[in-house]
C-alpha positions as CSV (number, residue, x, y, z in Angstrom):
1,X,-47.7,-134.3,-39.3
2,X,-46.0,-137.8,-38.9
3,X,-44.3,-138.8,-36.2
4,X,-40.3,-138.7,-36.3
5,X,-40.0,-141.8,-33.9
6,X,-42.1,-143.4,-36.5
7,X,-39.9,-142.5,-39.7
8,X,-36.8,-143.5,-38.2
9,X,-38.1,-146.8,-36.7
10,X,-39.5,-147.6,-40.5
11,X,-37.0,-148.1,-43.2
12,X,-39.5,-148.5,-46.2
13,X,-40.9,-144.9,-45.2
14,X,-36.8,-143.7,-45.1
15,X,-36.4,-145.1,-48.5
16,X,-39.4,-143.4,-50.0
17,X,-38.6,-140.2,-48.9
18,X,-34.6,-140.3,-49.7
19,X,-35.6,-141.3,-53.3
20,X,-34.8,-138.3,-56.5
21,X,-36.9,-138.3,-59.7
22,X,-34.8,-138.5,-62.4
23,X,-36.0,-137.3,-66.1
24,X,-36.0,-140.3,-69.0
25,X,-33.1,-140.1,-71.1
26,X,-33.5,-138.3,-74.6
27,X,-34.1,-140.7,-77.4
28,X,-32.2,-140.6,-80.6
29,X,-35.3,-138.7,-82.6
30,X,-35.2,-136.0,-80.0
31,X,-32.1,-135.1,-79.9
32,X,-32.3,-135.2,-84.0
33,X,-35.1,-132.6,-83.2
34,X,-33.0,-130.3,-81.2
35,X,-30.1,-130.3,-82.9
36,X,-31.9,-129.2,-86.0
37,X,-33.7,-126.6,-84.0
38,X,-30.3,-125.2,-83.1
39,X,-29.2,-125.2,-86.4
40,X,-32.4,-123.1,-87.1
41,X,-31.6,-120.9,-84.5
42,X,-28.3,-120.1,-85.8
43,X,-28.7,-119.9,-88.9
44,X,-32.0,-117.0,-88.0
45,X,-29.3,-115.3,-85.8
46,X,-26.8,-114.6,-88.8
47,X,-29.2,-113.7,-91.0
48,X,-30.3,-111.2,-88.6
49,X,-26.6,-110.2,-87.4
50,X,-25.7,-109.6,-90.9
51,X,-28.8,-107.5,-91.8
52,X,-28.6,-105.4,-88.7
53,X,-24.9,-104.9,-89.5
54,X,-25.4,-103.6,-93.3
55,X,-28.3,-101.4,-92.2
56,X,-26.4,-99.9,-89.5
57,X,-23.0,-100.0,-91.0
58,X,-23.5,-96.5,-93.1
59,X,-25.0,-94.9,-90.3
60,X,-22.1,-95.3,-88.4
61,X,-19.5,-94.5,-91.0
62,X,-21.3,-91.4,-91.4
63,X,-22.4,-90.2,-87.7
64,X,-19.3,-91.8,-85.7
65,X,-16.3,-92.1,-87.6
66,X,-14.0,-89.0,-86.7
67,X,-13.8,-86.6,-89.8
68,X,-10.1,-86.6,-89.4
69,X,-9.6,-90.5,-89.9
70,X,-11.2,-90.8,-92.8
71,X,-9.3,-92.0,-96.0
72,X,-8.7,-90.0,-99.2
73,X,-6.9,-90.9,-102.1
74,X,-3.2,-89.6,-102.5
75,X,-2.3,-86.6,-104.1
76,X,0.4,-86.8,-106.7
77,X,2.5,-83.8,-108.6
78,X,3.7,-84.6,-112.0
79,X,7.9,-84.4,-111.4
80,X,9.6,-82.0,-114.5
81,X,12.8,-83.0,-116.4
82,X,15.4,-80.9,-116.8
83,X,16.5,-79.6,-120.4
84,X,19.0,-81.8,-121.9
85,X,22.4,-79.7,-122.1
86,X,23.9,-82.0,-124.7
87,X,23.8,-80.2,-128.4
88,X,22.3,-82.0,-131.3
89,X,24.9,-81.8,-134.1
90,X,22.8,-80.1,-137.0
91,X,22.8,-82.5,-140.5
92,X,25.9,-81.5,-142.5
93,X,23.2,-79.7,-145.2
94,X,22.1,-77.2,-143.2
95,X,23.4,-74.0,-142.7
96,X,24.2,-72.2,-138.7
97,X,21.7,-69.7,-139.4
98,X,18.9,-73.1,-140.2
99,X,20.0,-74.8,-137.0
100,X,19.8,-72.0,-134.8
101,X,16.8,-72.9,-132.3
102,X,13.5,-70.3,-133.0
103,X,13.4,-69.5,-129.7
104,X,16.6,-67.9,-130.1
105,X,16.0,-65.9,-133.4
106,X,12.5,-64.6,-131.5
107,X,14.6,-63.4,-128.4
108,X,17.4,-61.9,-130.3
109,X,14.5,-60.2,-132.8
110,X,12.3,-58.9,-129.8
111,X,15.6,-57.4,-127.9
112,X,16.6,-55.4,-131.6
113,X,12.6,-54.2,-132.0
114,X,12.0,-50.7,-130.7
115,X,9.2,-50.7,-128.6
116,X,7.3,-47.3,-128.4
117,X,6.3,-46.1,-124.7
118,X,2.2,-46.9,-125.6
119,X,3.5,-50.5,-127.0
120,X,5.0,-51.3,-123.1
121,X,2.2,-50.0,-121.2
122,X,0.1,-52.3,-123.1
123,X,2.4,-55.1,-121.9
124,X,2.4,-54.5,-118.7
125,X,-0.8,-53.5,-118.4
126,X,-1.5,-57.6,-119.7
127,X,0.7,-58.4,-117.3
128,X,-1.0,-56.7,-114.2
129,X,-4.1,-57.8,-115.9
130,X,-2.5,-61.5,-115.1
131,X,-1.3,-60.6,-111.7
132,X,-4.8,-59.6,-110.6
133,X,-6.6,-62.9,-111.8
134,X,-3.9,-65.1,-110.0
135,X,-4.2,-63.3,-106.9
136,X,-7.6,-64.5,-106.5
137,X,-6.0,-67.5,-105.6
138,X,-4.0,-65.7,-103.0
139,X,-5.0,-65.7,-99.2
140,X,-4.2,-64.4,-95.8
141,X,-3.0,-66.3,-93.0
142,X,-4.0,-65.1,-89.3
143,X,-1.4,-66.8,-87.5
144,X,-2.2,-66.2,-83.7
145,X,0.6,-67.3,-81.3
146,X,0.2,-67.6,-77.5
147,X,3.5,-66.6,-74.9
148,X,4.0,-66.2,-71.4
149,X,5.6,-62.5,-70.4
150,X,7.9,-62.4,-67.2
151,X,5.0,-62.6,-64.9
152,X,3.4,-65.6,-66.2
153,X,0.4,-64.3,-68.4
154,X,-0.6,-65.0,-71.2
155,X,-0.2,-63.0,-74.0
156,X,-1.8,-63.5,-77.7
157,X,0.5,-62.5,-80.5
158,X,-0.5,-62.4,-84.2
159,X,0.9,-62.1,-87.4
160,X,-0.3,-61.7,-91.4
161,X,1.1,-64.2,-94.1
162,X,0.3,-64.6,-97.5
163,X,-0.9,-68.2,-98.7
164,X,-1.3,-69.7,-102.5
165,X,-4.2,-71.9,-102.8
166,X,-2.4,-74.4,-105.0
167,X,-4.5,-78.0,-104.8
168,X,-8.1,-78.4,-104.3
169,X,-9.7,-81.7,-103.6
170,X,-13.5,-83.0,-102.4
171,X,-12.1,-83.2,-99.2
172,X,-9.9,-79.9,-98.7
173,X,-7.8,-76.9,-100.1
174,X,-4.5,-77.1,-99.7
175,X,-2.4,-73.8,-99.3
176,X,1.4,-73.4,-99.8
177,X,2.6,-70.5,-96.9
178,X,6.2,-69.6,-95.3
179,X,7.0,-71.8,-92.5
180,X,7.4,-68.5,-90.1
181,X,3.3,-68.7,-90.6
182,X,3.1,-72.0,-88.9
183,X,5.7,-71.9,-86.5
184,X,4.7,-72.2,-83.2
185,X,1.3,-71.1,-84.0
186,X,-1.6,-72.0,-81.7
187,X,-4.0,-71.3,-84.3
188,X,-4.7,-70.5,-88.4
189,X,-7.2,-68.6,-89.8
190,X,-7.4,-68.8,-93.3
191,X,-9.3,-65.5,-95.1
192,X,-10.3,-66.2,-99.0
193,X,-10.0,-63.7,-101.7
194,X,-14.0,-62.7,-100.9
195,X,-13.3,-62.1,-97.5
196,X,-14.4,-65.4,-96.0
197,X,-12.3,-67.0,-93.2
198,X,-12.2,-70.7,-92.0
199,X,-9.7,-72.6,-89.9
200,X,-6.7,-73.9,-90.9
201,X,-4.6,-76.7,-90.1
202,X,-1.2,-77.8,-90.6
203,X,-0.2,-80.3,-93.0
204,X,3.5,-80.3,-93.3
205,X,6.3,-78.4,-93.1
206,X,9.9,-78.1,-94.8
207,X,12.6,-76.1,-92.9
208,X,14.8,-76.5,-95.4
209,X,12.7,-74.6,-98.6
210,X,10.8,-72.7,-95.7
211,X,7.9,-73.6,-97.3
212,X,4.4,-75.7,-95.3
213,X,1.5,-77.0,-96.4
214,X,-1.8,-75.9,-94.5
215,X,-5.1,-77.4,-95.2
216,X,-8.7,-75.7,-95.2
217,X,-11.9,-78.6,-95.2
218,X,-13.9,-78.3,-98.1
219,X,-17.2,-78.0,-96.1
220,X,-16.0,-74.9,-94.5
221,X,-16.2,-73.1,-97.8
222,X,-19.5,-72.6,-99.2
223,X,-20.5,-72.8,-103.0
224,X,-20.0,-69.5,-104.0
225,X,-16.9,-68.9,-102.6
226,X,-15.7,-72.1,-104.0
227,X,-16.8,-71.0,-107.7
228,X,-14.3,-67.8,-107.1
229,X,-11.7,-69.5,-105.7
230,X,-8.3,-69.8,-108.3
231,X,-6.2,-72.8,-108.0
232,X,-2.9,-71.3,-108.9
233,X,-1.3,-74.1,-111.3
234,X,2.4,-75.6,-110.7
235,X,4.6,-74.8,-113.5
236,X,7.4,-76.4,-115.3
237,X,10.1,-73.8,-113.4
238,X,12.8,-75.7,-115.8
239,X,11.3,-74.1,-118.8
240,X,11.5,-70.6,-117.0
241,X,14.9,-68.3,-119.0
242,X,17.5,-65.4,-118.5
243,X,15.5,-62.5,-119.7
244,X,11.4,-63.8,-119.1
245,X,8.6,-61.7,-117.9
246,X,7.3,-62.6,-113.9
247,X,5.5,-61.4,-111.5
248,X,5.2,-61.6,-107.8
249,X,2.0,-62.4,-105.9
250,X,1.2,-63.1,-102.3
251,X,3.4,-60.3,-100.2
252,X,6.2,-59.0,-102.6
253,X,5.1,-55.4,-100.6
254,X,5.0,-56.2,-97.4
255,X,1.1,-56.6,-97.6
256,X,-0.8,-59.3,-98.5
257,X,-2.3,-59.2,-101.9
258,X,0.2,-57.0,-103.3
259,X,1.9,-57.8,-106.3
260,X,5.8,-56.9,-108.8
261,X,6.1,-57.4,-112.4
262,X,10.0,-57.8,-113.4
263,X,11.9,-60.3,-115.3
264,X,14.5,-63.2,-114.6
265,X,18.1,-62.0,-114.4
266,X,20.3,-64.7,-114.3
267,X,19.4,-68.7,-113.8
268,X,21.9,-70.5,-111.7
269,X,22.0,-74.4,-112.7
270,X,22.9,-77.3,-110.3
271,X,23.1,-75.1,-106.4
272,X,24.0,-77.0,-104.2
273,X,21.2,-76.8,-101.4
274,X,20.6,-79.7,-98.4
275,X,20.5,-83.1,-100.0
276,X,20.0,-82.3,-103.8
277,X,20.6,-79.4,-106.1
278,X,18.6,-76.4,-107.4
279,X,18.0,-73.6,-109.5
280,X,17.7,-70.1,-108.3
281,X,16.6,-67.1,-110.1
282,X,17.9,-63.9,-110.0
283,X,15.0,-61.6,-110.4
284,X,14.0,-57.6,-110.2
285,X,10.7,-58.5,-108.2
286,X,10.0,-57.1,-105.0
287,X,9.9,-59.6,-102.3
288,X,8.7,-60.1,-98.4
289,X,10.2,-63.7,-97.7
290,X,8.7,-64.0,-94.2
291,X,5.4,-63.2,-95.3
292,X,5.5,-65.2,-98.7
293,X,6.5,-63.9,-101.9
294,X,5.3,-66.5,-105.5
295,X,6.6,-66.4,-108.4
296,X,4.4,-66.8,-111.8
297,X,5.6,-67.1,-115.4
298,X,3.4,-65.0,-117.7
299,X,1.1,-68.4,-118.4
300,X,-0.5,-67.7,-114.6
301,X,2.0,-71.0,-112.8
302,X,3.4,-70.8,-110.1
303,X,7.4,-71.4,-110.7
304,X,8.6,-70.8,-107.3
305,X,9.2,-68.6,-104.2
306,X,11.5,-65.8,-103.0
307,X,14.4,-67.2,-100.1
308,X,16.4,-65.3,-98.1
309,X,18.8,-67.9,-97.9
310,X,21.1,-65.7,-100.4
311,X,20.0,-62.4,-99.6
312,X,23.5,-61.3,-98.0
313,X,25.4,-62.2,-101.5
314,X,23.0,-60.6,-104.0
315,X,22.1,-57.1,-102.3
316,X,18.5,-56.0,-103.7
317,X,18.1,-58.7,-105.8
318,X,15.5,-61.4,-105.3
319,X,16.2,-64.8,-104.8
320,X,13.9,-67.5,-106.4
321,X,14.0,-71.4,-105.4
322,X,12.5,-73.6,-108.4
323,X,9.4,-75.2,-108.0
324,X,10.4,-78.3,-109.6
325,X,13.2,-79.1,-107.5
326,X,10.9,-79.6,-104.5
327,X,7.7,-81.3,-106.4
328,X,8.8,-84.3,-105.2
329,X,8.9,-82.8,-101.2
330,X,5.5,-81.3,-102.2
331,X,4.0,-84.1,-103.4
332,X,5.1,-85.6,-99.7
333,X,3.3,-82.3,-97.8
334,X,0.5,-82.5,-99.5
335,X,-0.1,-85.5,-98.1
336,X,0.8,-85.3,-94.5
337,X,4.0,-87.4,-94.9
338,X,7.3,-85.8,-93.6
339,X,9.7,-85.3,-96.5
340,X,13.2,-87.3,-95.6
341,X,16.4,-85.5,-94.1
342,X,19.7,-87.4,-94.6
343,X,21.7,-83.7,-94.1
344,X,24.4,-83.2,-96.4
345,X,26.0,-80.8,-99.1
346,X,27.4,-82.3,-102.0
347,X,28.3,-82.6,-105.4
348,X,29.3,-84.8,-108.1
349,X,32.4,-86.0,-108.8
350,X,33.6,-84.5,-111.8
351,X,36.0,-85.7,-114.6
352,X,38.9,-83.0,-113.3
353,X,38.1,-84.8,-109.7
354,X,38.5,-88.0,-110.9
355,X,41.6,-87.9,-112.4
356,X,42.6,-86.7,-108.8
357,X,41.7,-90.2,-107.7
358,X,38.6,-89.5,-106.4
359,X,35.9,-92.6,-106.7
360,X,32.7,-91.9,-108.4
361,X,29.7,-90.8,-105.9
362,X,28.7,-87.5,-104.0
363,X,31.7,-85.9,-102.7
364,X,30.0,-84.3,-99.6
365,X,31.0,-80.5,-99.1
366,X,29.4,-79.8,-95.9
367,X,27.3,-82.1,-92.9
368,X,24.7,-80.7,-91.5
369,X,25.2,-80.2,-87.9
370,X,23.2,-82.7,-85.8
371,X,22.0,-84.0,-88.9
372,X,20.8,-87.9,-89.5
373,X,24.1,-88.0,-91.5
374,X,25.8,-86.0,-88.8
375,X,25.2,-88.4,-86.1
376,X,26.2,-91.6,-88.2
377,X,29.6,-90.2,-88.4
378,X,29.5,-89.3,-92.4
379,X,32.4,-86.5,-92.4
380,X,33.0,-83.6,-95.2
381,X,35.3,-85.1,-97.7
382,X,33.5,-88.3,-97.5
383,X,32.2,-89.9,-100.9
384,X,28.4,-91.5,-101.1
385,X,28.8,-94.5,-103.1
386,X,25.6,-96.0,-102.3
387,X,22.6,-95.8,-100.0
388,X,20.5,-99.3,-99.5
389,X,20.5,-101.3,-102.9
390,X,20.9,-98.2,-104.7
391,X,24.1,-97.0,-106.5
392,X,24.8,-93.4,-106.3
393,X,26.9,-91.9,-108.8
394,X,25.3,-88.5,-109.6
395,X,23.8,-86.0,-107.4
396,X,20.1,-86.9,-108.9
397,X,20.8,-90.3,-108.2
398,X,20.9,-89.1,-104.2
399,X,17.9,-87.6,-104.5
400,X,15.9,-90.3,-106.0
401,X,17.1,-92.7,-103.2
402,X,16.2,-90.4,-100.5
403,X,13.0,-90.0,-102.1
404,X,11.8,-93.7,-101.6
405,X,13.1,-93.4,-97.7
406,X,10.8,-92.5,-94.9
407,X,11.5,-90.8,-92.1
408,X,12.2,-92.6,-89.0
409,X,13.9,-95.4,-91.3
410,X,17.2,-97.0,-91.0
411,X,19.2,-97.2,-94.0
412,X,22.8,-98.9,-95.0
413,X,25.1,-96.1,-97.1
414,X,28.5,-96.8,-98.1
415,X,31.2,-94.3,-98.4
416,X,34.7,-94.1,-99.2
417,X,37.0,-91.6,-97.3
418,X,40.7,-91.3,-97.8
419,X,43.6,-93.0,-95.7
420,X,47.2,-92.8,-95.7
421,X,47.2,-93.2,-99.0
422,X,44.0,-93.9,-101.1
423,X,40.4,-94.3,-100.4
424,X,38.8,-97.2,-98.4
425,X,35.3,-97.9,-98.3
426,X,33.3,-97.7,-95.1
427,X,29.0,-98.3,-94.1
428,X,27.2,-96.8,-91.8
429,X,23.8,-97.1,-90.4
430,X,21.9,-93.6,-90.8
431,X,18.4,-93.0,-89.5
432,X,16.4,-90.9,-91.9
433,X,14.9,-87.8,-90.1
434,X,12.7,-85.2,-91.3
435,X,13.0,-81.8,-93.1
């Protein structure tokens, strides 16, 4: 071991060991070399990234994407158009008899025929016979309901509603049910026409038709019940007439899967309902609104459903809403998108109204209370000129407005509402809610 004295005495054996090796600098051909071995490198690297990632990328679609975010295309209902009510002048060579419409000369030839008692059973055996086939397409909603008594337990409540399967996709059924199914309920359970039962979820709901929208997966219904299943078909409810043949599926008894043959009384045109206008039908079917009472037309559609909301008026007679006043809140159900609430009552302004001095629009008759309209400060009276960009002059005009809004959004609507002396215009700012 050296001697310390001797290293600090000697400062050629202090430099020696203070010295550091330091490596030669890098000429230019290696650093040519490992920059293009990086490049390599990289280059391997996303090669490999990108073939692990397409490998792997369907496995994880499939084992670790939730079932409930995955994307399906949109489900669309045809809208109907109303019958035009202007008449045709006939040409000046035919005769009244020529012009009348044949659908007119059948009706007024079948109400002078006879018919012999064997000649009606027959019909309405055909029209049980239809009854029966569309019921297939009816279902029974185990609505179970959970509530605290007064000492703080639980207790389960259920109840039995009758469903129509009316959409069926790859990915789902979809089943139209009264809202008094779905409210509050902690659970659905959905039993087919063969006696199989899967769960149900909500889709949407409308308080204002009383109608919701649940939804049964596909892959809870096996092959063989799918093969039975009958998609009842949405009908034209505008070609539906004073004196037709129906019938009721769903619950027109009071029991599921029960069914009432009858006719269509009376059609009432243009209702006014919350934000738009409908027809109703006065019918002789039964009906159980809570539990969910269809209409059919004799071709097996579906052309609406019984309401209550008229019941007081009409005594024993059943109340229909059209189906094709509320496609286009359907159409919005079906898939999972709240249907827009502005909350008013109206009508157009007529010719005897405008010579009054009224300004063309929606007169509103009535705002619903704590409505979106409600709480902008649009008052009965008031006149809806226009909402957004859009001009509103007729009632259908409303509609078709509210129809592009969503709910949650803000939209500018001008209105005019009388002074002292004439009417002034005024805007407002109304937040669209939901149904």
């Amino acid at each position: 071991m050296p001697d310390k004295n001797n290293l600090e005495q000697d400062p050629e054996k202090r430099r020696f060991i203070n010295e550091k090796i330091v490596k030669p600098k890098w000429s230019r051909a290696q650093i040519f070399r490992r920059f293009l071995l990086l490049c390599f490198c990289a280059v391997l690297f996303g090669l490999l990234a990108a073939v692990t990632f397409v490998v792997s990328e369907p496995l994880a679609r499939k084992y670790l994407t939730p079932e409930d975010e995955t994307e399906s295309a949109p489900i669309s209902i045809p809208k109907d158009e109303p019958e035009t009510t202007a008449p045709t002048a006939p040409p000046e060579t035919t005769t009244a008899e020529e012009s009348e419409p044949l659908e007119e000369v059948v009706r007024n030839e079948v109400e002078k025929y006879q018919f012999s008692i064997d000649e009606l059973e027959a019909m309405y055996a055909s029209l049980n016979d239809l009854a029966k086939e569309a019921d297939k397409g009816i279902v029974t909603i185990h609505s179970v309901k959970t509530q605290m008594d007064w000492f703080n337990n639980p207790v389960e409540t259920s109840g039995m509603y009758a469903g129509a399967i009316v959409e069926a996709t790859d990915e789902e059924y979809l089943i139209l049910a009264p809202c008094a199914a779905v409210e509050n309920a902690d659970s659905l359970e959905i039993t087919l026409a063969d006696g199989t039962q899967a769960a149900g979820q909500l889709k949407g709901a409308d308080s204002i038709s009383g109608m919701a929208v649940i939804s049964v997966a596909a892959e809870a219904v096996s092959e063989k019940t799918a093969a039975q299943i009958k998609v009842l078909e949405l009908g034209n409810s505008y070609a539906a007439a004073q004196g037709d043949l129906v019938f009721a599926c769903g619950s027109p008894a009071g029991v599921v899967h029960s069914i009432s043959t009858g006719q269509i009384s009376y059609v009432a045109k243009n209702m006014p309902v919350v934000d738009g206008s409908s027809r109703l039908f006065y019918t002789t079917v039964n009906a159980n609104v809570p539990q969910g009472t269809f209409l059919l037309n004799t071709d097996g559609q579906l052309i609406g459903w019984a309401t209550q909301d008229y019941a007081e008026e009409n005594g024993f007679i059943t109340m229909v809403y059209s189906l094709s006043d509320y496609k286009a809140v359907l159409e919005k159900l079906y898939n999972g998108i709240p249907a827009p609430y502005f909350g008013i009552t109206g009508q157009e302004v007529s010719e005897t109204m405008r010579q009054s001095g009224l300004p063309l629009g929606v007169y509103v008759n009535q705002v619903s209370a704590d409505s979106p309209a409600y709480n902008a400060g649009i008052q009965n009276g008031d006149v809806i000129t226009r909402i957004g960009e859009g001009k509103i002059v007729t009632m259908k005009d409303f509609q078709n407005c509210l129809e592009t809004l969503s709910a949650g959004e803000t939209v500018k609507v001008e209105i005019q509402r009388y002074g002292r002396e004439s009417y002034s215009p005024i805007e407002y700012d109304v937040t669209i809610g939901a149904r």
